[in-house]
N, C-alpha and C positions, 0 to 999 in steps of 0.2 A: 504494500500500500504506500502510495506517495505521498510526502509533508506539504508536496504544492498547494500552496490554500490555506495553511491550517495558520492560525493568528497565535500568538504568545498573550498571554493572560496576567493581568496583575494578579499578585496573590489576595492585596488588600480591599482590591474594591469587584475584583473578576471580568474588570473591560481588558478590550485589546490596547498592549501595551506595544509600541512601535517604538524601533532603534533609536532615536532621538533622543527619547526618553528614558530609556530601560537601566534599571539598575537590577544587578544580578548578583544575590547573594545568595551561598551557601546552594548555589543551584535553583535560586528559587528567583521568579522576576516582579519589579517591582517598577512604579511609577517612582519618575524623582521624588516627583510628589508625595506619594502614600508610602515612600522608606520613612518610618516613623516610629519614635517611643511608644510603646503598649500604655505606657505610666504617664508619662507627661505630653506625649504627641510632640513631641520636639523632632523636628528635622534630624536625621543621621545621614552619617555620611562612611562609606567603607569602609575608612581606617580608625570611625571610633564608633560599631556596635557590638551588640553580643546579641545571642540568638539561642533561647531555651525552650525546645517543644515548638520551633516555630513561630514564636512569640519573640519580637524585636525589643531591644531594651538600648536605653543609649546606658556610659558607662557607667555615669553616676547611679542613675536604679538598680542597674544589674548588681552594680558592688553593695547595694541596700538590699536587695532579695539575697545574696549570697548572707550577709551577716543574716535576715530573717530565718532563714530556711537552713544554716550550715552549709560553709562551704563542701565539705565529702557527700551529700547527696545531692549535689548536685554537678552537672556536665555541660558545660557551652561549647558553641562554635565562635566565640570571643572572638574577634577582630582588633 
């Protein structure tokens, strides 16, 4: 079966996301726009998210979920 046709999806809002725009993290595609804090909705940017269950956190939250929850049960894709 051919990918001809097929459109790339934002994760966070599930429209078609085009080259322009596309941020690609951890395999997953995202609007400039909708790469965002779960916690604050703050803008992220590559070099400063983390990413737990899919769930984007900019630094400063994630380092507050890790003190809430213990660092050892927990695993990121940290950036």
């Amino acid at each position: 079966m051919s990918s001809f046709g097929t459109q790339t999806k934002c994760k966070a809002c599930d429209k078609t996301v085009y080259a322009a725009e596309v941020i690609s993290a951890g395999g997953v595609n995202y609007h400039n726009t909708c790469f965002r804090c779960s916690h604050c909705n703050g803008r992220l940017a590559l070099s400063n998210y983390s990413c737990l269950d899919g769930t984007l956190f900019c630094k400063p939250h994630f380092e507050q979920l890790l003190k809430e929850k213990g660092s050892g049960a927990l695993k990121s894709s940290s950036r």
